[in-house]
C-alpha positions in Angstrom: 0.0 0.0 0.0 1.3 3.6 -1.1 2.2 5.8 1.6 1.1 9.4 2.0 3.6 12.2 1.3 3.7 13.3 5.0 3.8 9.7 6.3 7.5 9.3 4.1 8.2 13.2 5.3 7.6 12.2 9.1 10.2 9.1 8.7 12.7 11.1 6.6 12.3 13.7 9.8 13.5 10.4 12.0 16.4 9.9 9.8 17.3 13.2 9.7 17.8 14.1 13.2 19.6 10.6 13.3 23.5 10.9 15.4 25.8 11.6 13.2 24.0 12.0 10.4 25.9 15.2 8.9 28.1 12.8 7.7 25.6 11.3 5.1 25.0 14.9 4.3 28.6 15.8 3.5 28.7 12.4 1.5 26.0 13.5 -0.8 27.1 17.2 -1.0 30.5 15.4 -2.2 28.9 12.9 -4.6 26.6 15.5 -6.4 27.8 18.9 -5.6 31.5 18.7 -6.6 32.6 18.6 -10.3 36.5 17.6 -10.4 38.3 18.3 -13.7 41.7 18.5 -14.9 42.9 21.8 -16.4 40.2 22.6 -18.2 36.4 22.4 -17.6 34.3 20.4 -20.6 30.6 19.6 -20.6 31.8 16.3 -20.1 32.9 17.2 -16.1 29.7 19.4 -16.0 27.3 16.8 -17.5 28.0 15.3 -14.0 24.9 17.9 -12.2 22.7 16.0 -14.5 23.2 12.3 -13.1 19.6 10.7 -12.5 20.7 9.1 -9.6 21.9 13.0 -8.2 20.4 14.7 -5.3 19.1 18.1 -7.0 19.4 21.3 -4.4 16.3 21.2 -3.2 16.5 17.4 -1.7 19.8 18.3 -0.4 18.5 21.2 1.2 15.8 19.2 2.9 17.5 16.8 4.4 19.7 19.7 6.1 16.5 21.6 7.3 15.0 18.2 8.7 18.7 17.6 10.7 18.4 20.7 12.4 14.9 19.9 13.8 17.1 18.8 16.7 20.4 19.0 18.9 23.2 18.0 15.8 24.9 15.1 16.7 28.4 15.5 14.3 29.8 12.3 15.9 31.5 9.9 13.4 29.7 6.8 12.5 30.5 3.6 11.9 30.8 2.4 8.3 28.3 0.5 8.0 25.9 3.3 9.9 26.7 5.4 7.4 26.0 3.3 4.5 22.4 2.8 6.2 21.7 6.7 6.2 23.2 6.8 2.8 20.7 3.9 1.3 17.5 4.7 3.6 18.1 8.4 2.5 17.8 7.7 -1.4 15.0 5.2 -0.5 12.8 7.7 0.9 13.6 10.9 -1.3 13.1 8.4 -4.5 9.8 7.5 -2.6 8.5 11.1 -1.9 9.3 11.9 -5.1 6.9 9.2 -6.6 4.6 10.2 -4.1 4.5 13.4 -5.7 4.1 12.4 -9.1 1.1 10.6 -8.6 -1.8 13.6 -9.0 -0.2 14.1 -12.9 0.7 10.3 -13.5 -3.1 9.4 -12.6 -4.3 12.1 -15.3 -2.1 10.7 -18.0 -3.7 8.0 -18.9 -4.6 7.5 -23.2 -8.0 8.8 -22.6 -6.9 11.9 -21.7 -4.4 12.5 -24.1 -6.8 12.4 -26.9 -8.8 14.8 -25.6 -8.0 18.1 -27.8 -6.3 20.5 -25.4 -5.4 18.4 -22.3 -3.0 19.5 -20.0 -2.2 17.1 -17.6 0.1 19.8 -15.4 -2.9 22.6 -15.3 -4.2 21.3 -12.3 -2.2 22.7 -8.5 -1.4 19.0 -6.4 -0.1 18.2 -10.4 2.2 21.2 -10.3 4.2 20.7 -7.0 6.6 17.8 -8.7 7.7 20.2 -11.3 7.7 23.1 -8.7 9.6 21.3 -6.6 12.3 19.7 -8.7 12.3 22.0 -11.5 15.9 22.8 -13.0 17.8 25.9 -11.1 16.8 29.7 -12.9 20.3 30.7 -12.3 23.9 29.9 -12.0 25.8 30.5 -8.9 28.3 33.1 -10.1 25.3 34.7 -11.6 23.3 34.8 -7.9 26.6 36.6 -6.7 27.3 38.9 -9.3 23.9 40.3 -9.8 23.4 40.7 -6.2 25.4 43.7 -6.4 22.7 45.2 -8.6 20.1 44.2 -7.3 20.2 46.2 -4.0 23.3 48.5 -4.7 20.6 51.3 -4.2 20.0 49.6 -0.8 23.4 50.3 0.2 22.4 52.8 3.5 19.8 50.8 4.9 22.0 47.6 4.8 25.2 49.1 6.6 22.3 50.9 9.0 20.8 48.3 10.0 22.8 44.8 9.0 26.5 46.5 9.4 27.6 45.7 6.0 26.4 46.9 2.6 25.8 44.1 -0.2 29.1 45.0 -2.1 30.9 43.8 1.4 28.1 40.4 1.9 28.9 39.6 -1.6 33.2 39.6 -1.4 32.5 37.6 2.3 30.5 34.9 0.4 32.9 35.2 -3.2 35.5 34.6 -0.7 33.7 31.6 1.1 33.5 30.0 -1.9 37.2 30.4 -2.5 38.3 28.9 0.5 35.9 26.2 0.6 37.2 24.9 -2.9 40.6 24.9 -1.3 39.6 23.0 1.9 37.5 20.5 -0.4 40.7 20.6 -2.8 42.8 19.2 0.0 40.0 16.5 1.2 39.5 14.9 -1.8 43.2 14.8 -2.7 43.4 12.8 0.5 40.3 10.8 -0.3 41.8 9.6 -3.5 45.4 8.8 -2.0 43.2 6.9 1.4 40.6 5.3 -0.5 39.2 3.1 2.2 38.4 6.5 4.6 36.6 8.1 1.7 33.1 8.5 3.4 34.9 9.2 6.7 36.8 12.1 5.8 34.1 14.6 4.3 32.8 16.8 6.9 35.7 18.6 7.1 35.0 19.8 3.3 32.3 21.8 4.5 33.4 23.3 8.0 35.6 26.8 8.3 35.8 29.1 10.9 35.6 33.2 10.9 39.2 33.8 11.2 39.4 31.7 7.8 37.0 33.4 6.2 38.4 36.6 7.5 42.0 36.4 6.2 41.0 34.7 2.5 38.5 38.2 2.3 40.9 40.5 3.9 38.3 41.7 5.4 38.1 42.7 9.4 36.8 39.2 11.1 33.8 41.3 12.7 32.4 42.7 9.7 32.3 39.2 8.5 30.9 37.4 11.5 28.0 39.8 11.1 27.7 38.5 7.2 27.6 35.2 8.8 25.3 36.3 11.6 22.7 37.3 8.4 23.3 34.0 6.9 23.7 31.2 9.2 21.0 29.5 12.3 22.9 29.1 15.6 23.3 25.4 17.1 19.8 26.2 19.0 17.8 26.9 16.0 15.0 24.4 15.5 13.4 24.9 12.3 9.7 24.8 13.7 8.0 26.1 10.6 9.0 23.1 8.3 6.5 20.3 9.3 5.7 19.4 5.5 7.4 19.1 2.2 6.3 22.6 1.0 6.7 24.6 4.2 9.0 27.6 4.8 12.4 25.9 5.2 14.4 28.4 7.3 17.8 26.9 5.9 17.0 27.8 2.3 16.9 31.8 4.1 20.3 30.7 6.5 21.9 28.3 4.8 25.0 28.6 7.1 24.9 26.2 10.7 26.6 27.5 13.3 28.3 24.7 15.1 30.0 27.1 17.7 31.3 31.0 18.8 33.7 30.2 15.4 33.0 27.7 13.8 30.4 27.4 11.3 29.3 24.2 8.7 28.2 25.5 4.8 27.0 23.0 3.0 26.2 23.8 -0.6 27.1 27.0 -1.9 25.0 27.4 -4.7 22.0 27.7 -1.6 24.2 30.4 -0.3 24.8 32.9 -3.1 20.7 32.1 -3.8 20.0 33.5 -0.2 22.4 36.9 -1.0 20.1 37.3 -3.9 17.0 36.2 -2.8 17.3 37.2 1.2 17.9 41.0 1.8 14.4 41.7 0.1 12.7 40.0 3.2 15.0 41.7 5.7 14.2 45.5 4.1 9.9 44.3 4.0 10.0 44.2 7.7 11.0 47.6 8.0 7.5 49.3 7.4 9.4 52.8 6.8 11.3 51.6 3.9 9.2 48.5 2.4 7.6 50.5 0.1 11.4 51.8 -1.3 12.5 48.5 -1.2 10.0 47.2 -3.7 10.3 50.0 -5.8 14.2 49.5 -6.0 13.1 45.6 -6.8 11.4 46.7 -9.4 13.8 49.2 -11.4 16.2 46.5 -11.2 14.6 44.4 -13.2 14.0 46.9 -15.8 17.4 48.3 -15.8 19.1 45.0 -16.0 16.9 44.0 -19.2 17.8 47.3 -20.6 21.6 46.8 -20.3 21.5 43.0 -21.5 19.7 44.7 -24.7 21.2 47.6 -25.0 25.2 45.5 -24.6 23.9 43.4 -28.0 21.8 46.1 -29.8 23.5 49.6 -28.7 22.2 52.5 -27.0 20.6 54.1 -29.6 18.3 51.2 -30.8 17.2 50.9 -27.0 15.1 52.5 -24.9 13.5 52.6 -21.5 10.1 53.7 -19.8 8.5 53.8 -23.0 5.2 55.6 -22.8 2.7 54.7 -25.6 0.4 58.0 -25.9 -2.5 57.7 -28.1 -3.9 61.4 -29.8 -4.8 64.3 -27.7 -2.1 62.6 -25.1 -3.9 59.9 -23.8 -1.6 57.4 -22.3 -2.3 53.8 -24.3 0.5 51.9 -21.8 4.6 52.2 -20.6 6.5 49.4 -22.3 9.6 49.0 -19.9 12.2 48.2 -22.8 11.6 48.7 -26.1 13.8 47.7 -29.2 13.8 48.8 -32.5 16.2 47.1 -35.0 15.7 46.3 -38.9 12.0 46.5 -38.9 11.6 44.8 -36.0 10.8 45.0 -32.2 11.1 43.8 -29.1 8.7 44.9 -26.4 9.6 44.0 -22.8 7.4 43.7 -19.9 9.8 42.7 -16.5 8.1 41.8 -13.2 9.2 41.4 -10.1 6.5 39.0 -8.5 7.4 35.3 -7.0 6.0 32.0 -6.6 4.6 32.4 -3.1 4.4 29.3 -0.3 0.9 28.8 -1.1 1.6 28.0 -4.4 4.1 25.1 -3.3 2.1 23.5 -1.7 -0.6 23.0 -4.2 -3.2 25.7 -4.4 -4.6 26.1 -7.7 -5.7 29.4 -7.1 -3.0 30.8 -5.8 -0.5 29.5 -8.5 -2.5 30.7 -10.8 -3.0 34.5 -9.4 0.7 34.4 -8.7 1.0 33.5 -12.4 -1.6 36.5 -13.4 0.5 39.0 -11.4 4.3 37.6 -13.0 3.5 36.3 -16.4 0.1 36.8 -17.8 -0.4 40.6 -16.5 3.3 41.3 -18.2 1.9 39.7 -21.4 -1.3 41.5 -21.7 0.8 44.7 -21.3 3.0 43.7 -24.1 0.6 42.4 -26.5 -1.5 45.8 -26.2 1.4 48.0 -26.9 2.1 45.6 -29.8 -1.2 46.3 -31.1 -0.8 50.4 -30.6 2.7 50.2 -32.6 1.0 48.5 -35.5 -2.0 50.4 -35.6 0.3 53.3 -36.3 -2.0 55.9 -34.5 0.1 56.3 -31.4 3.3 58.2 -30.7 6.5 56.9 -28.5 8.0 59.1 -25.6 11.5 57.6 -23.6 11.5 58.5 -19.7 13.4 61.3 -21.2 10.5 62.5 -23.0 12.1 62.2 -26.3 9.8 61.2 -28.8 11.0 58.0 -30.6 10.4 57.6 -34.1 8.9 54.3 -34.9 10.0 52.6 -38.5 7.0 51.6 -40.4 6.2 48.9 -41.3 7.3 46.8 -38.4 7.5 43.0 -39.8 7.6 41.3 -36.2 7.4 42.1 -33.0 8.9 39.7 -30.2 7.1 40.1 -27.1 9.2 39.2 -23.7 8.1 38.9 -20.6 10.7 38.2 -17.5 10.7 37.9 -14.2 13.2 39.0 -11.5 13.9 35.9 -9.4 14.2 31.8 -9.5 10.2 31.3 -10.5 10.0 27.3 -10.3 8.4 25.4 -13.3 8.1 28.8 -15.0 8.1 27.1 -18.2 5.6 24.4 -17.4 3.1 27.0 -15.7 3.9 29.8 -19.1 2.9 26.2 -21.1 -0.5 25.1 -18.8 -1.6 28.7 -18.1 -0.6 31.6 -20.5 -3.5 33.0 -22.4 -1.7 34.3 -25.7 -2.6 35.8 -29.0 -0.4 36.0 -31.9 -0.5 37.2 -35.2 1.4 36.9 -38.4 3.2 40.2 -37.1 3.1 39.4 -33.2 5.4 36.5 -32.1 4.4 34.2 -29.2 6.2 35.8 -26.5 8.7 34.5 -24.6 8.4 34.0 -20.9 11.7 33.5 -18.7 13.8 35.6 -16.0 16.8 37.7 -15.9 18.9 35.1 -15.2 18.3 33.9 -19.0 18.1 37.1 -20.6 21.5 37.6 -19.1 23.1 34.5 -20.7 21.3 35.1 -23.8 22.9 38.7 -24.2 26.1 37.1 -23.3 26.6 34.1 -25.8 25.0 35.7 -28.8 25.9 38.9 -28.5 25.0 40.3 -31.5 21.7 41.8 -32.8 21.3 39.1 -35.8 22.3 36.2 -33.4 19.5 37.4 -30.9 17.1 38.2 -33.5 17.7 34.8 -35.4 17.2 32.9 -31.7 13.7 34.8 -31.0 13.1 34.5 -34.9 13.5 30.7 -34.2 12.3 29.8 -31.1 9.0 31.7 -32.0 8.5 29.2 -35.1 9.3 26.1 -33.4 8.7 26.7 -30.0 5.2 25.1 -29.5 7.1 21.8 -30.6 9.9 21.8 -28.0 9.3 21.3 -24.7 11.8 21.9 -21.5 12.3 22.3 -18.4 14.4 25.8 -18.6 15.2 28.5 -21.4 18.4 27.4 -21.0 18.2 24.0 -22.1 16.6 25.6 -25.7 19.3 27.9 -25.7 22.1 25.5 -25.7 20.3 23.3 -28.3 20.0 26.2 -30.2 24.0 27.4 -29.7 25.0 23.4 -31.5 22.2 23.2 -33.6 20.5 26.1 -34.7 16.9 25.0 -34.1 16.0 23.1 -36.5 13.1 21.2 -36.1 10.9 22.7 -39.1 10.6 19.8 -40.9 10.4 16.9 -37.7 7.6 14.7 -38.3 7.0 15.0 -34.2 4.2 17.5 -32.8 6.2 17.5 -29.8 9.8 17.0 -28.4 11.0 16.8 -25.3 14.5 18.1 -24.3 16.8 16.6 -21.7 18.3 19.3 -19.3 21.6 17.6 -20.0 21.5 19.5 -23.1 22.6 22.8 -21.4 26.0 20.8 -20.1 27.4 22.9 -23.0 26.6 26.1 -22.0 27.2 25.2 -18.3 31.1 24.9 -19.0 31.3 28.0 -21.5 29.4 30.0 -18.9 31.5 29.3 -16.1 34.9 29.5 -17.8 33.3 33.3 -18.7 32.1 34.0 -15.8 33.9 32.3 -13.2 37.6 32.6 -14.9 37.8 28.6 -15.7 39.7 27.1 -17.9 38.3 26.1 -20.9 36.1 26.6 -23.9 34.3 29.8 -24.1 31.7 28.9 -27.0 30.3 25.3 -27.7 31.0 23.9 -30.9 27.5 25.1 -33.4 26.6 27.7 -35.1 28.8 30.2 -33.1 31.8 28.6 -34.0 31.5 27.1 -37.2 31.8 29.0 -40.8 32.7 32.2 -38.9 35.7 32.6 -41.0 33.6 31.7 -44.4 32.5 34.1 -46.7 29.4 33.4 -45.5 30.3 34.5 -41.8 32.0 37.5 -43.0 28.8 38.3 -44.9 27.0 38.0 -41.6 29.4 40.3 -39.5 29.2 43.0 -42.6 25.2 42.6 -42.1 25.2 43.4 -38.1 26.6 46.7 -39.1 23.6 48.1 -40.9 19.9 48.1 -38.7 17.9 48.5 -42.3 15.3 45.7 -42.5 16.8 44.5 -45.8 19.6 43.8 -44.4 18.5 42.0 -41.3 16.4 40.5 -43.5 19.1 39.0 -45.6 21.6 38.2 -42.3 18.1 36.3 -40.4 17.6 34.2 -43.7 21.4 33.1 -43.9 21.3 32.2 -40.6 18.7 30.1 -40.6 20.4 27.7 -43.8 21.6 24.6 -42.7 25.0 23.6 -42.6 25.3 22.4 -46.2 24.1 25.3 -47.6 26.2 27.4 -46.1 29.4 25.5 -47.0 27.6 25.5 -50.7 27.1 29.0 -51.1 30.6 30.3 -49.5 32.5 27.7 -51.9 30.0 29.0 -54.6 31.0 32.9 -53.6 34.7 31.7 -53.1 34.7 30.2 -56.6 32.6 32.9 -58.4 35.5 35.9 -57.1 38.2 33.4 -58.3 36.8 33.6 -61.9 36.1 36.6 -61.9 39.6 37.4 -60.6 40.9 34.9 -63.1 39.2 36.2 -66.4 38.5 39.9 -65.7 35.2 39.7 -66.2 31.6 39.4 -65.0 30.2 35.7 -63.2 27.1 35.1 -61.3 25.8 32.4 -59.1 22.1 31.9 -57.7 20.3 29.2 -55.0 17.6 29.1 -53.8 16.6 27.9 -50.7 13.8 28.1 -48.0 11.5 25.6 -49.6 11.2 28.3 -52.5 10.1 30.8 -50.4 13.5 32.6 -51.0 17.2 32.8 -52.9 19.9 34.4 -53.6 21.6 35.4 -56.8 25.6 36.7 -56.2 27.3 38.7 -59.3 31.1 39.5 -59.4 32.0 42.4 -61.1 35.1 44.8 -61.7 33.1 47.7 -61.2 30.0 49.0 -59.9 27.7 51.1 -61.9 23.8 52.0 -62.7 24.3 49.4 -65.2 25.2 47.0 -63.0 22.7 47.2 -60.1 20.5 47.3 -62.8 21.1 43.8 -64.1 20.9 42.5 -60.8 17.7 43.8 -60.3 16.0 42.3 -63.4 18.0 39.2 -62.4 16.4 38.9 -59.1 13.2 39.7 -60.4 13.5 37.1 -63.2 14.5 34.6 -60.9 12.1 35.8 -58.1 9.6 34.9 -60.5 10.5 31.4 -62.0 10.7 30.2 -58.8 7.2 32.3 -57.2 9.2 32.9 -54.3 8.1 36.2 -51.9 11.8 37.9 -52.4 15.0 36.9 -53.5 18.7 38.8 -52.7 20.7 40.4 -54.6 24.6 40.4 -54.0 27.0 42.4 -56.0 31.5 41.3 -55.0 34.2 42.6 -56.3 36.7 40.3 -57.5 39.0 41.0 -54.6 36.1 39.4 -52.3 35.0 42.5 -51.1 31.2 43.0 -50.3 29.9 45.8 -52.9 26.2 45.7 -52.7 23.5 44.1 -51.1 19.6 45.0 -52.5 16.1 42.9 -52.4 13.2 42.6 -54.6 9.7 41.2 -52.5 6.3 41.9 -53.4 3.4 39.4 -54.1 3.6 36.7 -57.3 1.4 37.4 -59.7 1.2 35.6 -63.2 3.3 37.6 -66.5 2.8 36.3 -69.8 6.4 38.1 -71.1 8.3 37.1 -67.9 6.8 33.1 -68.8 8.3 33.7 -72.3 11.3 35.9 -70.9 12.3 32.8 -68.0 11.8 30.0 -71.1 15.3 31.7 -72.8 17.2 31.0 -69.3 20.1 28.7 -69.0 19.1 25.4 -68.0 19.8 25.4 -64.3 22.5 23.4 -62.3 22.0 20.3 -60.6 23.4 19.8 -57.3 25.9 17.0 -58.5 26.9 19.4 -61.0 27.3 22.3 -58.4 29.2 19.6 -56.0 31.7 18.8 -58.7 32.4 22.4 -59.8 33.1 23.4 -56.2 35.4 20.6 -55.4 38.5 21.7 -54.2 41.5 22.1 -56.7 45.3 21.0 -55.4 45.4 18.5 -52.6 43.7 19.0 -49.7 44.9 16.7 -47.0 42.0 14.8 -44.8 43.0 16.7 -41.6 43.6 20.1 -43.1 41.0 22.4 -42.4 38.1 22.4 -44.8 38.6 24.7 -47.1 34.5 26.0 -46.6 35.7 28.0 -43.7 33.6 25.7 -41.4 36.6 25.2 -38.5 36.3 21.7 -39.6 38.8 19.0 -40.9 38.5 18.6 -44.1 37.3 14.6 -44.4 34.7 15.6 -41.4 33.0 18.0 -43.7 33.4 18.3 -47.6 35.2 15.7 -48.5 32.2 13.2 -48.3 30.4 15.9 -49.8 32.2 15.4 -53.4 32.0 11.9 -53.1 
């Protein structure tokens, strides 16, 4: 017979408060918390935090919450106790967690999948799995570092009433981290040379003292003891509120133990640097005098941290904050909080600042879904109004400078973004079951995440075409993919590009080990690793092709046509790419070779689209004329919406870039005019004309510019 949630909770509780049990603590923080690696970091060593047999944060941070329930008992056990704790531990969490599950795995049954528009996650006791063991919003470094945002305008009331402003809580905890990886360092050097003590000897991993912490800071050990004092429960605390699953766990607050007047016991890190984030707000709302500042300062951080992720990839003057929509005779239509304007296109963000309350945890439907209204759907109704005032073309833009912005007409998408400011569990999964959305052929289906993502976002594709193409993307094949975090679509996206167009699935589901990627680029960024900054994919390869340069020429100009052209390159595949910078490569060679004129076109997009390229000596009216009535003609044979037009000089430089798009309509001359046109190429042909000349050897670099060796990329491409 199953076992209620709180019957398993009650005996975990037993276990918990068991002598000695710290140990089995430290063992697990070990196992699952530490990722060793040798001189550089790889998603190999990172792919590690996605073990299914790992105990994710929140389980860990259970476990410690239940232990201090009572006196601590850091005795050493006996092997064989240990390995019970260890075993019964896994038993019971494994147990809970199925206990969990059961509201959504009753629901899923055939029946219900066939009915059109089931959700078997919209329901509140069905929520609390995926609330509970969701994927992290943020990475550690990113907790720390944005800390120092968050309340740098907090920065009296702190040293007033705390005795340390968040710049000095921040450097204490940086510098707890430092000195914890040295002390865990050493233990599991010794570990590995005293294999047989292994599960004995990792308590000591996790325990430092003030005058520690106080010398690797440099920082005067009582200014850090009252960091400590703000983070840590004293060896009397009791944790008396958690009595269930889903109640307030004050060690997720304090995540530091307090074993004595100088000693003190951290367990996991990443809970730390989550409480300097999280924390401080809850300190500052039980000041009545200054709640009311507090929130406010809450708030313009989330707007001004969206506005310089934006404004880092798309520049200042494409970027504005405070937006205030004003319909005629100055009637105020709504306040978009950043708004971006780049080749024809926009992105309108609403931030918000609400979190997942208790209540929702545990299970009640109508409080998830009010917290929802306030965070997501409230920010999205904002959004898609002001979309709707932009295209109706009636309204007029104002910055929180009062500088009127002028609006590009026509706009040809608009990407509405909706974020929120802190770790919102299953935000994803709730955005999926709850959001209420509209969308048009102009206005995207937004996207719903939190800074934390934005921030990475900004970071790896740093460019306005790379963040354009990744909202371009993820807004055409979003409803198919399915994840647990915006993070795990991004990596996918980073080493594939997003291509699921053409999959014959109406729904895929991506692992969270997909993001093991970006886990190790991030942190050797961020965190001054060793390693690879940028995964391997479409960040890496062809960036020295012609192809690539075309791309980085593109990012220069904010016209539509041109972010037209650079979107539409980057969304070919890998083939076609290597295709059409051989093609470009070959055509300047010619043209180099001869002295005269060649031209190359492909088309591509299922026919929607091409390209035609022409080399020439010089440019002239003559010229950009030819290419005109070449797109056109081509354009046509093909009924495609538009088609590019590319003018190089022989040397390989870029001359001209121009577009021809208006709606097909039938031409009796141009049927007659497109029957006098040379046959077109096949591929084979094309393949066999672009095959390299000289020998290239099978572990040179291909000579497409891809970054690749040669036999791992063309060469079975002439074959």
């Amino acid at each position: 017979m199953e076992r209620s949630e709180q019957e398993i909770f009650d005996e975990l509780v037993v276990l918990c408060t068991s002598a000695g049990y710290a140990h089995a603590i430290a063992y697990f923080c070990f196992r699952d918390n530490l990722i060793v690696y040798k001189k550089q970091i790889t998603p190999y060593d990172m792919s590690k935090l996605y073990g299914p047999n790992r105990l994710i944060r929140t389980e860990i941070s259970t476990i410690i919450g239940l232990m201090c329930k009572a006196d601590i008992d850091y005795s050493l056990p006996t092997q064989e106790i240990l390995q019970i704790y260890i075993t019964k531990t896994e038993e019971l969490l494994n147990e809970l967690h199925h206990s969990m599950m059961a509201p959504w795995i009753k629901d899923f049954n055939p029946e219900n999948i066939q009915i059109d528009g089931f959700k078997p996650f919209a329901s509140g006791p069905s929520l609390r799995e995926p609330i509970f063991y969701g994927p992290e919003s943020a990475y550690a470094f990113q907790y720390r570092d944005m800390a120092l945002r968050k309340y740098d305008r907090d920065a009296d009331w702190l040293l007033t009433n705390k005795g340390f402003d968040i710049k000095i809580a921040q450097q204490v905890i940086k510098s707890l981290g430092a000195l914890q990886n040295k002390i865990q360092s050493s233990v599991y050097s010794y570990n590995e040379q005293n294999a047989g003590k292994f599960e004995t000897m990792q308590l000591p991993a996790f325990v430092f003292t003030s005058e520690q912490l106080s010398e690797e800071a440099d920082i005067d050990v009582k200014i850090v003891q009252s960091v400590l004092d703000a983070f840590s429960v004293s060896p009397k605390y009791r944790n008396e509120t958690f009595k269930s699953l889903h109640d307030f766990n004050g060690l997720v607050a304090t995540p530091i133990i307090q074993i004595d007047e100088k000693t003190y016991l951290n367990f996991q890190e990443y809970s730390l640097v989550a409480a300097l984030y999280e924390a401080p707000i809850y300190w500052m709302c039980e000041d009545r005098n200054y709640k009311t500042k507090a929130f406010h300062n809450r708030g313009q951080f989330t707007e001004d941290f969206a506005y310089d992720c934006l404004r880092k990839v798309f520049g200042e003057k494409h970027v504005f904050a405070n937006v205030h929509v004003e319909e005629q005779k100055g009637k105020e239509r709504g306040e978009i909080d950043v708004l971006v304007l780049f080749g024809g296109r926009a992105i309108l963000v609403q931030a918000k600042s609400k979190r997942l309350t208790m209540e929702s945890k545990k299970g009640n439907d109508l409080q998830i879904k009010d917290d929802f209204k306030k965070a997501v759907q409230d920010s999205y109704d904002q959004a898609f109004d002001c979309a709707k005032a932009l295209l109706a073309g009636n309204c007029k833009l104002y910055g929180g400078d009062g500088v009127e912005i002028q609006l590009p007409v026509p706009l040809v998408q608009i990407y509405p973004l909706c974020i929120v400011a802190d770790h919102y569990p299953a935000l994803d999964f709730q955005a999926r079951q709850f959001l209420q959305a509209t969308t048009t052929d102009i206005i995207a289906p937004p996207l719903v995440t939190d800074v934390f993502a934005l921030d990475v976002i900004a970071e790896m594709l740093e460019t306005p075409l790379r963040v354009l193409s990744y909202f371009n993307l993820r807004a055409q094949f979003g409803h198919k993919l399915m994840v647990s975090h915006e993070l795990t679509l991004l990596s996918d996206h980073i080493q594939r590009n997003l291509h699921y167009g053409n999959s014959e699935y109406d729904m895929i589901m991506l692992g969270d080990d997909m993001a093991a990627d970006l886990d190790s680029a991030m942190s050797v960024r961020r965190d001054g690793l060793q390693g690879k900054r940028t995964p391997d994919g479409i960040l890496t390869r062809f960036r020295t092709s012609v192809v690539g340069q075309l791309v980085d020429q593109l990012e220069r100009s904010a016209s539509k046509e041109m972010t037209d052209l650079g979107l539409l390159l980057l969304e070919l595949s890998e083939n076609t790419i290597a295709t059409l910078s051989l093609s470009i490569e070959k055509l300047t060679a010619m043209a180099r070779d001869s002295g005269g004129s060649h031209d190359f076109t492909m088309s591509f997009k299922e026919g929607s689209s091409g390209i035609t390229v022409h080399c020439v000596q010089g440019l002239s009216d003559e010229v950009i004329a030819k290419l005109e009535r070449h797109c056109e003609t081509r354009k046509y044979s093909t009924k495609a919406d538009s088609w590019y037009g590319i003018i190089y000089y022989p040397d390989g430089q870029l001359a001209l870039c121009a577009r021809v798009e208006y709606p097909w309509q039938y031409s009796e001359p141009m049927e007659q005019f497109i029957k006098t046109l040379p046959k077109a190429t096949t591929k084979a042909e094309l393949l066999q004309h672009l095959r390299p000349t000289g020998k290239l050897g099978r572990n040179n670099p291909c000579h497409c510019g891809s970054g690749r060796k040669y036999k791992k990329c063309c060469l079975n491409r002439f074959r």
